[in-house]
N, C-alpha and C positions, 0 to 999 in steps of 0.2 A: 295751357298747363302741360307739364311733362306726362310722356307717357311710358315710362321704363319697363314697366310690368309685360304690359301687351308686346311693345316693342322687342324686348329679346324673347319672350315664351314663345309668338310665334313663330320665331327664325328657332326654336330647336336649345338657345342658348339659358343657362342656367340664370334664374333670377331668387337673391335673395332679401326679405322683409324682416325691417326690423320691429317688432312689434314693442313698441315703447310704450302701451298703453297709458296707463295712468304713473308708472314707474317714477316720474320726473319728480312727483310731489314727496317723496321720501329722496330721491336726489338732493332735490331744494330743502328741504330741511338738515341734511347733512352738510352741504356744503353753504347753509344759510345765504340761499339768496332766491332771490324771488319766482314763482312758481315758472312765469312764460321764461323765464330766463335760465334755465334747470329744463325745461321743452326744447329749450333752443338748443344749450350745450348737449344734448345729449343728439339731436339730430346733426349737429357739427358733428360729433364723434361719430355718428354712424355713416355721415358721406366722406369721412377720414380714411373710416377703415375698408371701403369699398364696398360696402351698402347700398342695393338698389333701389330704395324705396322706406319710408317710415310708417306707420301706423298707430294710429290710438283708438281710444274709445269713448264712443259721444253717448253719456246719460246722465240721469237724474235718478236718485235712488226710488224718490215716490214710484217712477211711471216702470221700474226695473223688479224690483222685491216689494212681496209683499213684507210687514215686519214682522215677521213671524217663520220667514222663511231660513233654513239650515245651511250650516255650509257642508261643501261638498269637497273639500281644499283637506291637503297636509295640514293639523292645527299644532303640530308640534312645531311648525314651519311660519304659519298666521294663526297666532291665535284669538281671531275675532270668530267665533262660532256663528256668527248672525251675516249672512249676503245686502242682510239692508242694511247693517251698519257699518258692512266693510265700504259698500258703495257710498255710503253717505259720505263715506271721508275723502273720497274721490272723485267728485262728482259738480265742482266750482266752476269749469270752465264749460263756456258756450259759443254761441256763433262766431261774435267778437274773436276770443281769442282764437279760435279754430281757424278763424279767415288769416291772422295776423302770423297763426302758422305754415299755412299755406303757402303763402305770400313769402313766406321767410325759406320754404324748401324750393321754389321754384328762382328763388334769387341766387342761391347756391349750386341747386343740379342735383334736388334729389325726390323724388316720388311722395308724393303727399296722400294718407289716405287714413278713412276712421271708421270704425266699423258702429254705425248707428243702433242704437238699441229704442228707439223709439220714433213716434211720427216726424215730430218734430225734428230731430238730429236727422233725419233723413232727409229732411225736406230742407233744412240749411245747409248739408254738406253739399248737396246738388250742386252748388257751384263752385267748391271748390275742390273737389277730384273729379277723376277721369274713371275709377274701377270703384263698384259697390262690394263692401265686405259683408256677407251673411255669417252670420256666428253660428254654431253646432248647436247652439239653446236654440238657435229660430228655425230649426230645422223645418218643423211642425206648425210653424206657425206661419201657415199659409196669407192669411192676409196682410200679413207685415210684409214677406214676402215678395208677392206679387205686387205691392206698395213701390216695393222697391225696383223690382222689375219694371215697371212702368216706366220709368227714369232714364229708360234706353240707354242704359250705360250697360260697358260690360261688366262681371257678377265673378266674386273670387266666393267658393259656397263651401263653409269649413262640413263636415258629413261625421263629425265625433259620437261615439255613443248611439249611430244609428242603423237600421234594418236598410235592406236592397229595396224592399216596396217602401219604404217612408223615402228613401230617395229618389227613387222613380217618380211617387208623386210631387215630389218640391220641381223636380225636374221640368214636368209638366205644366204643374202651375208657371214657374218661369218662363220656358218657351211659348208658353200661350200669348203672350206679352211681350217676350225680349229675343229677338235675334241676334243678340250681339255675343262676341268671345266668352266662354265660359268658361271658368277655371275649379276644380274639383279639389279640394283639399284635404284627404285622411289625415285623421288627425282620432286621438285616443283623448278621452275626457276623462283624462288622470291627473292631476296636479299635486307632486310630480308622477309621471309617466315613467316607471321600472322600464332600463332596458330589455327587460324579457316579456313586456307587456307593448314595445312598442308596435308589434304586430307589419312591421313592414312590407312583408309580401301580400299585404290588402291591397297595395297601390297597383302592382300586377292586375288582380281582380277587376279593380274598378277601371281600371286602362282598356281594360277587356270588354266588360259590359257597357262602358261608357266611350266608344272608339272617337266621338264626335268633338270632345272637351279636352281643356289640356291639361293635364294631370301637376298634382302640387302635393306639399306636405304641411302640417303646422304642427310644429315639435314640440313638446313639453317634458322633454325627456332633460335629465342635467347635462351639462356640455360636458362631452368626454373630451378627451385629451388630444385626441387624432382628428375629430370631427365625423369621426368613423359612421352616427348615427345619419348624420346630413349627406355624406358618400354613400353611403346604401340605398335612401332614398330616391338622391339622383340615379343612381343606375340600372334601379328600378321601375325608372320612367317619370319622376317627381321632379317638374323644372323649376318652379317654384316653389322657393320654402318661407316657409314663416317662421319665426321665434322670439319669443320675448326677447326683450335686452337692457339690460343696464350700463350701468359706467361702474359698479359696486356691487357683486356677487354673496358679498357678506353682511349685506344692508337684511334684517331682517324683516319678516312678514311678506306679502303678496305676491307678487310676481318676478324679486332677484332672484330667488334663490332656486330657481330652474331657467334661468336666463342666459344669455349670451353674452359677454361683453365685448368691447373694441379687438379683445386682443383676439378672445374665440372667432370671430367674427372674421378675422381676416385670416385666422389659420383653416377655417373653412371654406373661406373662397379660394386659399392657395391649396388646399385636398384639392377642390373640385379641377381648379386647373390643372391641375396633378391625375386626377381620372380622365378629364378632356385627353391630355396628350396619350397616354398609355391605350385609350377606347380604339384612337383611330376610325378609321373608316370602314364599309362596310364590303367592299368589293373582292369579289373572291381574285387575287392577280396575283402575279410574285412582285413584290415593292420596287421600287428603285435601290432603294438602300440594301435590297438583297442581293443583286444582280452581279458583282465580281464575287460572295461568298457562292453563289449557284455554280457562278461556272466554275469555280477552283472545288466545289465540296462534291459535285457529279463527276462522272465518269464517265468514259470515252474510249471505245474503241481502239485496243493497246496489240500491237504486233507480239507476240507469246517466242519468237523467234523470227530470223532471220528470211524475209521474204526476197527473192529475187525476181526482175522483171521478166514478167509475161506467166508467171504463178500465177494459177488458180487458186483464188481465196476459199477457202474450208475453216471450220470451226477451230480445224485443230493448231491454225493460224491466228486466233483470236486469244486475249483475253478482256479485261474490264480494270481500268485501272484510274485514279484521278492522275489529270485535270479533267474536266468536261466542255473543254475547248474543241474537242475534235467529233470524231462521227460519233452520236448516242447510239449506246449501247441497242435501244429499244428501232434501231435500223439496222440491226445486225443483218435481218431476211435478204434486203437488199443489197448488202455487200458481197454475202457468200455466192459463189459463184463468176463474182467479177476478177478479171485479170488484175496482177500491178502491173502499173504504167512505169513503175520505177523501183529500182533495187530499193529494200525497206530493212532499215536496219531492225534487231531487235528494243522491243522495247521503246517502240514508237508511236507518238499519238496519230491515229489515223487520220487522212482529211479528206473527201468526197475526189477531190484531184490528185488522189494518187494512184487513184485507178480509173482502170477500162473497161 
């Protein structure tokens, strides 16, 4: 199985996920065709647009909501007020097809993963990814959890909606269990998520208290136009990002209408290449590519008049003038008092051999 996720987070390289959740089945009805085949076109589009990974989500509404339980969603946006009935509409596909997706992103070259919401989805998905996704609902719910931690995989842990001691403890319980890569995801349980609610400098935070993990983002914020929301992230330490996505922004109810599609999608991988180049490196030095404006923008050691050979050099034989091809100014000490070795016209760049 591919491993895109671990493989660029931890070389430092940016990784992004499409979360395609259950999104396909309102795809597949728009474009009338059948549900794995509306799964598949849309993970085509996302290894298209240089997407490093897909994801869904594996449940059954019984073992998920109670029926009686509220939504917590935009209803101007989805108007199903009820979590068990929104999930029941979404909730058809199991092993079978999950393997058959699998199967279909590792034939292409793209990251296969689904975020289990029960024993069972957890216990099926085992063999077919490589990273376990904890959801910000299972924060707390330690023995799902550590369930899953068991499975010795490495653990993408979304932290939505939660306290620094509710994380510490999930932390623990994991570790108790899993030595393997750990990926931290801030993330805000807002659907949608207000740009001025996306709280970005948390990622700082948990970078800080959590120095061991590798830091991520899962956005529910609407796509801006720049990708400005996923650029701030990354360069506040978030290598991994998550975000919903569709092929149809204007599809309504669930999960388009804070989503990504092909095009946002590739205009945020070409920001972050666009942040990549501009970051550069870290080394305090003067660049290569500075090195003829250095010596042309400093200055050097300029004869102020007319020196003739065997003068003793004095200040008042000096000035500071560009280029900075010849003696720096900041060796001044060492020149005054040396002879010229040779008549120096005015208004000439000094050089170590023209004196004695």
């Amino acid at each position: 199985m591919l491993n895109k996720i671990l493989e660029r987070a931890i070389k430092g390289e940016f990784v992004l996920i499409a979360e395609i959740g259950v999104n396909y089945y309102d795809v597949a009805a728009k474009l009338g065709i059948p549900l794995m085949d509306a799964a598949k076109e849309m993970i085509r589009e996302a290894k298209d647009a240089g997407i490093h990974a897909v994801k869904f989500q594996s449940y059954k509404a019984e073992t998920l909501a109670a029926k009686e339980s509220p939504s917590y969603w935009d209803t101007s946006e989805e108007k199903i007020d009820s979590q068990y009935k929104l999930f029941k509409k979404f909730d058809s596909f199991s092993y079978e097809e999950y393997k058959e997706l699998s199967a279909f992103c590792e034939e292409i070259g793209i990251e296969f993963l689904s975020t289990a919401f029960d024993i069972e989805s957890a216990n099926y998905l085992d063999e077919l990814m490589n990273i376990y996704k904890i959801s910000s609902s299972d924060l707390n719910n330690h023995p799902f959890v550590e369930h899953q931690a068991k499975k010795g995989k490495p653990i993408l842990l979304s932290v939505g909606a939660s306290n620094a001691d509710e994380i510490d403890k999930t932390l623990e319980v994991i570790r108790k269990h899993n030595n393997q890569p750990l990926i931290l995801l801030h993330c805000v349980l807002e659907y949608p998520t207000p740009y001025e609610h996306a709280n970005l400098n948390k990622i700082v935070s948990l970078k800080e208290r959590y120095p061991d993990v590798i830091m991520g983002y899962s956005d529910h914020t609407k796509p801006d136009s720049q990708g400005d929301v996923i650029k701030t992230a990354y360069t506040l330490g978030a290598l991994v990002i998550e975000k919903h996505f569709t092929l149809d922004k204007s599809i309504p109810g669930n999960d388009h209408y804070h989503a990504m599609d092909p095009i946002d999608a590739r205009n945020i991988i070409a920001g972050v290449d666009f942040v990549d180049r501009i970051r550069g490196g870290y080394e305090i030095k003067c660049l290569d590519t500075e090195a003829k404006a250095r010596n042309n923008a400093r200055r050097s050691l300029v004869s102020a008049s007319a020196i003739k050979k065997g003068d003793v050099i004095t200040h008042e034989f000096l000035t500071f003038k560009r280029p900075g091809t010849g003696i720096p100014p900041n060796e001044i000490e060492g020149v005054i008092g040396k002879r010229a070795a040779l008549d120096i016209e005015e208004d000439t760049v000094l050089q170590f051999e023209m004196l004695e």
